[in-house]
N, CA, C and O of each residue as an XYZ file, in Angstrom:
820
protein
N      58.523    121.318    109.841
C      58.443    121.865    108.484
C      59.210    123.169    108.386
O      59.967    123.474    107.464
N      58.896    123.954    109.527
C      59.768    125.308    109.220
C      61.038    125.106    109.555
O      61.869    126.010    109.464
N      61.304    124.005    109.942
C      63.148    123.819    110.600
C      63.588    123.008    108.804
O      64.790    122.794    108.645
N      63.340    122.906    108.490
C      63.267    122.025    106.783
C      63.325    122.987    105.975
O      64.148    123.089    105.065
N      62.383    123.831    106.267
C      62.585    125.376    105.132
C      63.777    126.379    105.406
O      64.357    126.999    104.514
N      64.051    126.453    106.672
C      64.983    127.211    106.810
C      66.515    126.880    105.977
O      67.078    127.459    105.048
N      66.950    125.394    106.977
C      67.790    124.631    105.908
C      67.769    124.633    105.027
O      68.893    124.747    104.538
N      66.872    124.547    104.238
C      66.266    125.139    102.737
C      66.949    126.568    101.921
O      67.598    126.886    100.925
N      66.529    126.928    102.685
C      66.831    128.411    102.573
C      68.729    128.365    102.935
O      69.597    128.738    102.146
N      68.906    127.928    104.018
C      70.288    128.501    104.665
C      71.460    127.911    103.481
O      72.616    128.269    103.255
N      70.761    127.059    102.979
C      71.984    125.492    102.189
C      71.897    126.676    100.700
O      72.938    126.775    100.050
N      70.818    127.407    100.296
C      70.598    128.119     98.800
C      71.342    129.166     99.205
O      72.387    129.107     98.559
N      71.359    130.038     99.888
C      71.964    131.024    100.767
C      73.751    130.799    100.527
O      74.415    131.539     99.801
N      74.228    129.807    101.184
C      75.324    129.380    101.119
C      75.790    128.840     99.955
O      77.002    128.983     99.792
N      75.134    128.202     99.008
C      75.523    128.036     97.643
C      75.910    128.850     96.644
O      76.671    128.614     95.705
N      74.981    130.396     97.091
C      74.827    131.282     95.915
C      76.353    132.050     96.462
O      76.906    132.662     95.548
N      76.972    132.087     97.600
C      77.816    133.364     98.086
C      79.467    132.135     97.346
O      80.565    132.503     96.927
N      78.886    130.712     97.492
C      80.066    129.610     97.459
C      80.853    130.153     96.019
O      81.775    130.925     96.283
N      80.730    129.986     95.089
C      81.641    130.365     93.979
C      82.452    131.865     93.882
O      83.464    131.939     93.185
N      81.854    133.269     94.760
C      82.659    134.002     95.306
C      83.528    133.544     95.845
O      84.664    133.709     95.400
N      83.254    132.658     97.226
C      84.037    132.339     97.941
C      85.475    131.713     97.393
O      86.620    132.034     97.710
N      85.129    130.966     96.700
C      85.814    130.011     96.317
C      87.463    130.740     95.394
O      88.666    130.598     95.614
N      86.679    131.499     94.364
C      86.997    132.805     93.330
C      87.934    132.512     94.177
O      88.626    131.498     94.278
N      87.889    134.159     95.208
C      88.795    134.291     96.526
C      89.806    133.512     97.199
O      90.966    133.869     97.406
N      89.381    132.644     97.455
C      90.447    131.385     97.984
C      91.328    130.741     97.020
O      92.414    130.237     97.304
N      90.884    130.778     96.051
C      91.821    130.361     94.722
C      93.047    131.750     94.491
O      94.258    131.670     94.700
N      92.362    132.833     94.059
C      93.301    134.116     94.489
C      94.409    133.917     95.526
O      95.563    133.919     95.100
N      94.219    133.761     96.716
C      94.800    133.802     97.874
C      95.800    132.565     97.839
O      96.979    132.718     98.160
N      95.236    131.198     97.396
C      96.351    130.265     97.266
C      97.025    130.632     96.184
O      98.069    130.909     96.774
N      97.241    130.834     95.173
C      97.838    131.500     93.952
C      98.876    132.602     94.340
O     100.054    132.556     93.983
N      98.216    133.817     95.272
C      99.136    134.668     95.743
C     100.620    134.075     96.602
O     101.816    134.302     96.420
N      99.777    133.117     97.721
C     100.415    132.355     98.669
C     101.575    131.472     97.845
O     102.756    131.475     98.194
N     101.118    130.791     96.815
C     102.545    130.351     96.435
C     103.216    130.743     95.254
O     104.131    130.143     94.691
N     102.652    131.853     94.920
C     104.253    132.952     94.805
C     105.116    133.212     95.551
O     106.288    133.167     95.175
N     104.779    133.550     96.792
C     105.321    134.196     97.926
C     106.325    132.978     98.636
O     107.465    133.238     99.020
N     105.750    131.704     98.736
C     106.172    130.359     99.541
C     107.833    130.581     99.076
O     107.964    131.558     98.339
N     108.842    130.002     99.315
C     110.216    129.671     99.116
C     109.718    128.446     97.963
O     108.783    127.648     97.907
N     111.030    128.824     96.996
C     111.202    127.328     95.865
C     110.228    128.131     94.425
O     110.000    127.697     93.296
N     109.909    129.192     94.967
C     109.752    129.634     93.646
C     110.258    131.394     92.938
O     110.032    132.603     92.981
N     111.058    130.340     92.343
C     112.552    130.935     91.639
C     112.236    130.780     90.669
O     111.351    130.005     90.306
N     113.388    132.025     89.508
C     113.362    131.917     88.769
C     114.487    130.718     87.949
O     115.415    130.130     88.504
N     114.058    130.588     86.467
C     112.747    130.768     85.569
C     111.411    130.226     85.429
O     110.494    130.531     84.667
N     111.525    129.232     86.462
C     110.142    128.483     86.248
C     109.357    129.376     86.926
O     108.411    129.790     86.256
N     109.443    129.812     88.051
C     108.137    130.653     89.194
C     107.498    128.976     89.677
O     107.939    127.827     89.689
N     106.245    129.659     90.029
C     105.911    128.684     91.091
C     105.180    127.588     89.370
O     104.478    127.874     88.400
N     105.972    126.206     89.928
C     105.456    125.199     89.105
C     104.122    124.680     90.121
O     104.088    124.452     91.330
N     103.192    124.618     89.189
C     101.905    123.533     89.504
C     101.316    123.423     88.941
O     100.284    124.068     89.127
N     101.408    122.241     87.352
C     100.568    122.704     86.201
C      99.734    121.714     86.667
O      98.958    121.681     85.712
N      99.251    120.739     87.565
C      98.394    119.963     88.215
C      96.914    121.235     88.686
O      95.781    121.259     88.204
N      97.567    122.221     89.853
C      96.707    123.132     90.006
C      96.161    122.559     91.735
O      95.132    122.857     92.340
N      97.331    121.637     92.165
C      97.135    121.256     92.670
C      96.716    122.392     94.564
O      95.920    122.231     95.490
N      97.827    123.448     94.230
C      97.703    124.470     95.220
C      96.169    125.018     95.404
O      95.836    125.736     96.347
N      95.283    124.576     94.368
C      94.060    125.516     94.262
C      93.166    124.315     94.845
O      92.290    124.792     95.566
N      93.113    123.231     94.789
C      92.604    122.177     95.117
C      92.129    121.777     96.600
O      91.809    120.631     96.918
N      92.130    122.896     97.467
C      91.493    122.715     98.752
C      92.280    124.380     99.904
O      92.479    125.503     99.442
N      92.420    124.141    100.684
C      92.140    125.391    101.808
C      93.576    126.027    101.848
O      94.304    125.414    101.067
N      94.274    127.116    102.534
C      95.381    127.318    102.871
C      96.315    126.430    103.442
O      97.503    126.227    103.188
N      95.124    125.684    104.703
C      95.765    124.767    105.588
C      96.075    123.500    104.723
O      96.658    122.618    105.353
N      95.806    123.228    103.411
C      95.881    122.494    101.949
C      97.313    122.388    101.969
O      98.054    121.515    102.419
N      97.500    123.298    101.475
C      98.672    124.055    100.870
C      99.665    124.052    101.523
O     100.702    123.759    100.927
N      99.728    124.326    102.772
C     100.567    124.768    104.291
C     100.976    123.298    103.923
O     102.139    123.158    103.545
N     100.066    122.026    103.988
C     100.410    120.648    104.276
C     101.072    120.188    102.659
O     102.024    119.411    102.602
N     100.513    120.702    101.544
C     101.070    119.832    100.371
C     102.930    120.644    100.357
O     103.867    119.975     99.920
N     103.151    122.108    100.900
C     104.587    122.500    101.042
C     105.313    121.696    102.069
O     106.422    121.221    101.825
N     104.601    121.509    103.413
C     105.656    120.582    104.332
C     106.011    119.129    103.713
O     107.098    118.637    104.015
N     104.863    118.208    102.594
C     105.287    117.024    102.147
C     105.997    117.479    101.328
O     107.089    117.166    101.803
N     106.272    118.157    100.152
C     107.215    118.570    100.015
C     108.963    118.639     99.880
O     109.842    118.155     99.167
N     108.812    119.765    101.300
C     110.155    119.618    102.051
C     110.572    118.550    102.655
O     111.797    118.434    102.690
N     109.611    117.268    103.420
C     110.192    116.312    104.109
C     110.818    115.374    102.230
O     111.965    115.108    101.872
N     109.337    115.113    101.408
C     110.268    114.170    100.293
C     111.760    114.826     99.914
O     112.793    114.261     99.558
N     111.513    116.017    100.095
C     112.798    116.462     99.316
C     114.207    116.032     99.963
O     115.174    115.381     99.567
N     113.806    116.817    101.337
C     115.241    116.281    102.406
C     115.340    114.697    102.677
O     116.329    114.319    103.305
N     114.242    113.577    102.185
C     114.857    111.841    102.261
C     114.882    111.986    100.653
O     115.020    110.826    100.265
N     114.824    112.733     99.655
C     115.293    112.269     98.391
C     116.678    112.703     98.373
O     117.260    111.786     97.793
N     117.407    113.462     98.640
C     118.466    114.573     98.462
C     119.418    113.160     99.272
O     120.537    112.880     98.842
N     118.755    112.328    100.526
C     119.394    111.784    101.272
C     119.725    110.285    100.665
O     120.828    109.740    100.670
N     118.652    109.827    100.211
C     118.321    108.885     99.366
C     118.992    108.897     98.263
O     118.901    107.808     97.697
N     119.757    109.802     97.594
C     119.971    110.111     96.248
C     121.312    109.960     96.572
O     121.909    108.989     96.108
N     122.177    111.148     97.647
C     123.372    110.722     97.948
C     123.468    109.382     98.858
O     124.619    108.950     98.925
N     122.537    108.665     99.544
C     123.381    107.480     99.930
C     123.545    106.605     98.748
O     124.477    105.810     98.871
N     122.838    106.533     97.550
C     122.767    105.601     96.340
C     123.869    106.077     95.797
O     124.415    105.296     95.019
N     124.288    106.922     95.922
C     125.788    107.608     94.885
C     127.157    106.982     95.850
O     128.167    106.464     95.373
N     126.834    107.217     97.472
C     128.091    106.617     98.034
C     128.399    105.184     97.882
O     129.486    104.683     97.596
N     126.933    104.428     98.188
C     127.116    103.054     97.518
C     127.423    102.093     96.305
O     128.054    101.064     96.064
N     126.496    103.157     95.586
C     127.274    102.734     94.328
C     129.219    102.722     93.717
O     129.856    102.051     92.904
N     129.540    103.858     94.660
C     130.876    103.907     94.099
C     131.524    103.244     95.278
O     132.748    103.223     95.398
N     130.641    102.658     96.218
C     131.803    101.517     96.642
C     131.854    101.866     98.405
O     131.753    101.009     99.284
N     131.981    102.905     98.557
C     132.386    103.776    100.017
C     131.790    103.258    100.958
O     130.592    103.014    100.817
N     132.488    102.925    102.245
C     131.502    102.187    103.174
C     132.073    102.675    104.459
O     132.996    103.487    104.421
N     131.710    102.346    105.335
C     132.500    102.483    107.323
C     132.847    100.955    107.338
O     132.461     99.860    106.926
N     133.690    101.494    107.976
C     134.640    100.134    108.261
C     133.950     99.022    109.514
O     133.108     99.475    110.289
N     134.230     98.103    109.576
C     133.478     96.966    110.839
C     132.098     96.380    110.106
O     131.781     96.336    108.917
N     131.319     95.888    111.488
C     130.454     95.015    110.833
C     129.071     96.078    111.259
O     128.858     96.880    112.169
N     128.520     95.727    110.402
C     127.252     95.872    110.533
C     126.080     95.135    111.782
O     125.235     95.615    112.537
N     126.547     93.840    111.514
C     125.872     93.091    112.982
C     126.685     91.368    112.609
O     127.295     91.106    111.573
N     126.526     90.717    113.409
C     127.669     89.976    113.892
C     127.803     88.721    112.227
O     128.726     87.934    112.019
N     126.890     88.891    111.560
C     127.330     88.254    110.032
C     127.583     89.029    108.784
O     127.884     88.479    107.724
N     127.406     90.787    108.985
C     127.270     91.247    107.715
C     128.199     92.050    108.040
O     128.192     92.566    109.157
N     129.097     92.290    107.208
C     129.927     93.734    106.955
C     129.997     94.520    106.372
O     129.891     94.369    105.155
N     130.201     95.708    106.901
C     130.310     96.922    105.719
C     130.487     97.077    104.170
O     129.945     97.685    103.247
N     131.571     96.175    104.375
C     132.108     95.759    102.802
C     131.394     94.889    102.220
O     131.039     94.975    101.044
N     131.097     93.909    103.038
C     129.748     93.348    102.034
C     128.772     93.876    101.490
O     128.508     93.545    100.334
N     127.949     94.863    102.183
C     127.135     95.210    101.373
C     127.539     96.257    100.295
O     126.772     96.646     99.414
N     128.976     96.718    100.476
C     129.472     97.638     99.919
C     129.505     97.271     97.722
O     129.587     98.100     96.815
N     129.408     95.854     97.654
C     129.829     95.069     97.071
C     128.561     94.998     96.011
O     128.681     94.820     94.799
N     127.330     95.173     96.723
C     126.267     94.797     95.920
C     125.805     96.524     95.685
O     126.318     97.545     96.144
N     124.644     96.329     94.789
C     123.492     97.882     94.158
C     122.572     97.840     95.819
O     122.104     96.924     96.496
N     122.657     99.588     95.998
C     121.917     99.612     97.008
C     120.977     98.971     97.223
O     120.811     98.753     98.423
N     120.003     98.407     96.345
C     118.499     97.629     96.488
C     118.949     96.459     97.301
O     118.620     96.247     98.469
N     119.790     95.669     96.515
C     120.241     94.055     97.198
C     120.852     94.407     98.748
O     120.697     93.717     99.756
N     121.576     95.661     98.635
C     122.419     95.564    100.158
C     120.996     95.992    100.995
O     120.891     95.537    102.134
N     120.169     96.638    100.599
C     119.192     96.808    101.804
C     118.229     95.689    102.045
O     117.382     95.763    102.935
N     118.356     94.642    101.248
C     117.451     93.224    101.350
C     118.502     92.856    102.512
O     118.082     92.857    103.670
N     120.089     92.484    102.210
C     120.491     92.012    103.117
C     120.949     92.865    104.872
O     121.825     92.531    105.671
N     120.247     93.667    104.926
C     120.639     94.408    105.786
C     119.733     93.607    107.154
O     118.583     94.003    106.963
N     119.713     92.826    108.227
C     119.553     92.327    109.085
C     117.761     92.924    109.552
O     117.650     94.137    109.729
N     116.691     92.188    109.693
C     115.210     92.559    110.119
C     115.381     93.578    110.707
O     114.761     94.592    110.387
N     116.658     93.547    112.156
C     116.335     94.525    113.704
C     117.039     95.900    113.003
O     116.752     97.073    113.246
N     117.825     95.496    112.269
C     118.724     96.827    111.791
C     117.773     97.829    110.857
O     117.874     99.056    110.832
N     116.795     96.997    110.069
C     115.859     97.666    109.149
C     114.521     98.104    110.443
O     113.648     98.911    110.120
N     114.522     97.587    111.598
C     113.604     98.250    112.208
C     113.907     99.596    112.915
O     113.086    100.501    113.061
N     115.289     99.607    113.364
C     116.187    100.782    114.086
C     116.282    102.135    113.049
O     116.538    103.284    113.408
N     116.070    101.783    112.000
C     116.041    102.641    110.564
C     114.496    103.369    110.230
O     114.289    104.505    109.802
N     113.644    102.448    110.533
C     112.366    102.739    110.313
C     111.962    103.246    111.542
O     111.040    104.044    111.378
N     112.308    103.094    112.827
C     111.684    103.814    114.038
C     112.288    104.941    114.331
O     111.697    105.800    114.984
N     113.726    105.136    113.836
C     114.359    106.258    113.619
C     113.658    107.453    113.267
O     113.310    108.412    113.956
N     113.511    107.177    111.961
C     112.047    107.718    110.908
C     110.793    108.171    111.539
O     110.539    109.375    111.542
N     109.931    107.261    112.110
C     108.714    107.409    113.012
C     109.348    108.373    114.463
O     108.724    109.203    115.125
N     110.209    108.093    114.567
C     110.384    109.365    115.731
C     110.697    110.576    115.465
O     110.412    111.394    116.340
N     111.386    111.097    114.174
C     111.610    112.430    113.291
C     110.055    112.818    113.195
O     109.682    113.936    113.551
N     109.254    111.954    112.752
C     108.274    112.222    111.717
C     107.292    112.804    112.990
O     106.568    113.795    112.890
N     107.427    112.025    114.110
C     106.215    111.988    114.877
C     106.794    113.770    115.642
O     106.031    114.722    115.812
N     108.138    113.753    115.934
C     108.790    115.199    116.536
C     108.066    116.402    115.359
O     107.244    117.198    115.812
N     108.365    116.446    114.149
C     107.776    117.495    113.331
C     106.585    117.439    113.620
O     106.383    118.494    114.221
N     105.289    116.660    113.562
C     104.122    116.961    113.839
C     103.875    117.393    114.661
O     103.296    118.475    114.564
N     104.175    116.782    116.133
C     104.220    117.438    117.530
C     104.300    118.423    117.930
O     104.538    118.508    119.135
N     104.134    119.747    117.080
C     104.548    120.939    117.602
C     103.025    121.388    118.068
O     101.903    120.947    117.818
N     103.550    122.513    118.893
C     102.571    123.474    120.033
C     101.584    123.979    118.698
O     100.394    124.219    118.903
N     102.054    124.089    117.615
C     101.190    124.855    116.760
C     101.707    124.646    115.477
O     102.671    125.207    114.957
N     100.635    123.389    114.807
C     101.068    122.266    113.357
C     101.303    123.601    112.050
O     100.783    124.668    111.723
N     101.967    123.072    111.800
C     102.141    124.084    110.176
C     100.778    124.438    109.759
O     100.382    125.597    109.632
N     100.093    123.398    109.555
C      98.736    123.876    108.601
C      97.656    124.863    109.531
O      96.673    125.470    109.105
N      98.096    124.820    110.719
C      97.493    126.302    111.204
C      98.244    127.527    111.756
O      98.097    128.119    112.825
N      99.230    127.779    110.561
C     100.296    128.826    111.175
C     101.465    128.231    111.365
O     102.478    128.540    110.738
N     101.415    127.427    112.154
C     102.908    127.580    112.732
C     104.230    127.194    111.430
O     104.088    127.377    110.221
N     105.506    126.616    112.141
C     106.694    127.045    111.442
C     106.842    125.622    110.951
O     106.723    124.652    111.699
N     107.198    125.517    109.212
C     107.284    124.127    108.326
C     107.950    123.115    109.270
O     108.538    123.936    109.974
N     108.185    122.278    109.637
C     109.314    121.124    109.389
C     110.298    121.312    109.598
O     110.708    121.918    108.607
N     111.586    121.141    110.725
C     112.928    121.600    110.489
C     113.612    120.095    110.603
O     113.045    119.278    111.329
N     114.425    119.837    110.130
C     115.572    118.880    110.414
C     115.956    118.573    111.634
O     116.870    119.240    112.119
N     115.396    117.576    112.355
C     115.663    116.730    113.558
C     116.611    116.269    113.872
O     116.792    116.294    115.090
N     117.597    115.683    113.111
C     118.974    115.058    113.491
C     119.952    115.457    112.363
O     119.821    114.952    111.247
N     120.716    116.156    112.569
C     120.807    117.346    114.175
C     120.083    118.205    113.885
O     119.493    118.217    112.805
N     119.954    119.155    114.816
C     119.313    120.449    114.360
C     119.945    121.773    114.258
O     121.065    122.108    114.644
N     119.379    122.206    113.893
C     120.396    123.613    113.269
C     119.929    125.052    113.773
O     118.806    125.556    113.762
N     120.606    125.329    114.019
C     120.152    126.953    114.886
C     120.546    128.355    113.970
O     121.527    129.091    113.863
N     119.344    128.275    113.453
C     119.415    129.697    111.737
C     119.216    131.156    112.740
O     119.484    132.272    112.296
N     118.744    130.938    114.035
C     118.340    132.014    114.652
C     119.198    133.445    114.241
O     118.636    134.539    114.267
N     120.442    133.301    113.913
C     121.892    134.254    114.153
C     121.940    134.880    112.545
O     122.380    136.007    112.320
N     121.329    133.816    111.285
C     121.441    133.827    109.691
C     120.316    134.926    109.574
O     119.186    134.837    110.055
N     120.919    136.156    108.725
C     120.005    137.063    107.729
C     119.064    136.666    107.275
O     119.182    135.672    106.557
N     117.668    137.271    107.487
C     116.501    136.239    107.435
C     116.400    136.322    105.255
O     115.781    135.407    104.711
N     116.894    137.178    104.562
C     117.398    137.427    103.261
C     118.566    136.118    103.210
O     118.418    135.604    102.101
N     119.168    135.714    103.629
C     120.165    135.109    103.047
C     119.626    133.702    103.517
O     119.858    132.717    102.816
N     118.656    133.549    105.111
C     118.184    132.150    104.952
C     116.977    131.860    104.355
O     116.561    130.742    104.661
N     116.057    132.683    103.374
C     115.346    132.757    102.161
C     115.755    132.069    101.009
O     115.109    131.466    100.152
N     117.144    132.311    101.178
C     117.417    132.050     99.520
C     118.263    130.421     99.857
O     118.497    129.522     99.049
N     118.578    130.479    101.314
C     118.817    128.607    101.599
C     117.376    127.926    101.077
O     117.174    127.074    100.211
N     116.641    128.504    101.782
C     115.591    127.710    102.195
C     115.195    127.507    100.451
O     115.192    126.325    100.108
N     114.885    128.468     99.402
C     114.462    127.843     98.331
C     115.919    127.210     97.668
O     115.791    126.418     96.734
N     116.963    127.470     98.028
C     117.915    126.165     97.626
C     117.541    124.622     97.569
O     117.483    123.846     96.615
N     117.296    124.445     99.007
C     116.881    123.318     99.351
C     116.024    122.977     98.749
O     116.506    121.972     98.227
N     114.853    123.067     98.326
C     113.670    123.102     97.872
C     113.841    122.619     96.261
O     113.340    121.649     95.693
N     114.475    123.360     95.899
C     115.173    123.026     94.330
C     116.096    122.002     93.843
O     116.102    121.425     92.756
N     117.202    121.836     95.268
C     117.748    120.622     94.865
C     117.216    119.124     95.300
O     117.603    118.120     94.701
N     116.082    119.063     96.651
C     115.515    118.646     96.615
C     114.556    118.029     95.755
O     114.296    116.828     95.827
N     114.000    118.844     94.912
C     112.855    118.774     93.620
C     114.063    117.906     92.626
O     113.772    116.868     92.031
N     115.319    118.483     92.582
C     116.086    117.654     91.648
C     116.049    116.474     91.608
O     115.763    115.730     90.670
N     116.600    116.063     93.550
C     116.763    114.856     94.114
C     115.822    114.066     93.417
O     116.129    113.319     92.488
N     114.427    114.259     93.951
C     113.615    113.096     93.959
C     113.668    112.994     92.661
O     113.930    111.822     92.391
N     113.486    113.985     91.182
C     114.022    113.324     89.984
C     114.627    111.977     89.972
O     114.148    110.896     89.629
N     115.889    112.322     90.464
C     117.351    111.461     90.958
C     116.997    110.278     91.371
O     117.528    109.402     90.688
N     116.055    109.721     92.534
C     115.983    108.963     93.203
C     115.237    108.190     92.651
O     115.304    107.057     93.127
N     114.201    108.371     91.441
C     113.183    107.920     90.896
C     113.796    107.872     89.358
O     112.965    107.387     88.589
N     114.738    108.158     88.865
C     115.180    107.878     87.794
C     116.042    106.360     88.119
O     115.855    105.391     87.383
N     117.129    106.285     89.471
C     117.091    105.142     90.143
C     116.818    104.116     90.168
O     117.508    103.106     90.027
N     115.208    104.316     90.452
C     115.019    103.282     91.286
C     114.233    102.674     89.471
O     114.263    101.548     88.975
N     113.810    103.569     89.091
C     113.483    103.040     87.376
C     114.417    101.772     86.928
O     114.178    100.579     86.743
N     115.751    102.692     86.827
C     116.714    102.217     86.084
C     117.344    100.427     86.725
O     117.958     99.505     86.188
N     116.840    100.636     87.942
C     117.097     98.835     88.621
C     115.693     98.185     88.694
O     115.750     97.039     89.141
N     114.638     98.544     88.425
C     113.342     97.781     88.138
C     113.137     97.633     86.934
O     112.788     96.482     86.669
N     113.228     98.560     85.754
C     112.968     97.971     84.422
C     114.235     98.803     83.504
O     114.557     99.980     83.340
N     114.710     97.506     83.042
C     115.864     97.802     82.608
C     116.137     98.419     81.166
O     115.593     97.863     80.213
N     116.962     99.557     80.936
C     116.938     99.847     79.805
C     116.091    101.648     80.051
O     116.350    102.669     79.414
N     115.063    101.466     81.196
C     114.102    102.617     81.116
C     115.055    103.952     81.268
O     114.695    104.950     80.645
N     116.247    104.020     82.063
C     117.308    104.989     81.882
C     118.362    104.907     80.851
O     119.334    104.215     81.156
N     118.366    105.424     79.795
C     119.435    105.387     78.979
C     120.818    105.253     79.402
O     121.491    104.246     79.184
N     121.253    106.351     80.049
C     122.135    106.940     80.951
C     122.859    105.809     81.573
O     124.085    105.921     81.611
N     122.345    104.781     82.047
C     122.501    104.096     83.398
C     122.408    103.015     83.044
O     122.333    102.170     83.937
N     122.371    102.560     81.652
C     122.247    101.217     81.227
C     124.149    100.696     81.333
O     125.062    101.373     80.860
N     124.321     99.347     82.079
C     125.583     99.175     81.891
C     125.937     99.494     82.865
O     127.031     98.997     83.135
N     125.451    100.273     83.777
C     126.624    100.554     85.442
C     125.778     99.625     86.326
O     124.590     99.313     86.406
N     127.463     99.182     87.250
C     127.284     98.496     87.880
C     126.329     98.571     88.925
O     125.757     97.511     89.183
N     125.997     99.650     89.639
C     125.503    100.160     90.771
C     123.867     99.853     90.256
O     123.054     99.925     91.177
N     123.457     99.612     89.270
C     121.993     99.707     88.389
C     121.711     98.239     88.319
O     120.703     97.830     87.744
């Protein structure tokens, strides 16, 4: 009975201090992504979701690294759909029935149907080994340590003005945010037709 009352007590205790708490932590994520890279002017930091306030620092730490990874496969995603579409390819075959130029021929969607099972698995494990290297670190973003860097290749900023690789870093971030626009206006415009104005009528769509 007295181990029941205490709990009692400890759970009312902790309830009454919780909406301070909370106050506070909302403050602190709010401060935090002002401060984060990607928020530039004129917008400042966009999140009319409120989504930054919606759980812990280590929240936040994780909703900025998804983020940066969508951004850097939209940006990538966005320009391989632009090289394909206008045609551009590497020369030779792809694997011993498909060629470059063939798929060069069709809208990115169809050339990646025909792109060979093993070739779409070498693509996707590619992926799982980037993905699995960023997590792997001695010390994960969401407790401190350093976002996400670009795996293939990698880039050595060590030597760059930590002022001048600030204002990369919310570059990226911005044209990224564009990208996935880009990539999702896309992929609209070849699933339901007509939904891009813009893009009604090209071939690549």
């Amino acid at each position: 009975m007295k181990s029941v009352l205490f709990l009692a007590l400890a759970g009312s205790a902790a309830a009454a201090f919780a909406p301070s708490s909370q106050s506070r932590s909302q403050t602190l994520l709010k401060a935090d992504l002002s401060s984060l890279p990607g928020s530039t002017a004129p917008v400042g930091p966009f999140d009319p979701l409120k989504l930054a306030e919606s759980g812990s620092e280590e929240t936040l730490a994780w909703f900025r690294a998804s983020e940066l990874k969508h951004s850097r496969v939209a940006m990538l995603a966005t320009t391989g759909y632009l090289v394909q579409g206008a045609g551009i390819h590497f020369p030779g075959m792809l694997s011993s029935n498909v060629s470059f130029e063939d798929l060069s021929k069709m809208n990115p969607f169809d050339a990646w149907d025909a792109v060979p099972d093993a070739g779409k698995a070498q693509i996707i494990g590619t992926i799982f080994v980037a993905e699995l290297a960023t997590e792997a670190k001695p010390v994960h973003y969401t407790k401190g340590g350093p976002l996400p860097e670009i795996v293939f290749p990698q880039f050595d900023f060590s030597n760059i003005d930590p002022a001048v690789l600030e204002k990369k870093r919310c570059r990226e971030l911005n044209n990224g945010r564009l990208a996935m626009i880009g990539i999702m206006s896309f992929i609209a415009a070849n699933n339901i037709p007509g939904s891009v104005p813009s893009l009604v009528g090209n071939p690549a769509f």
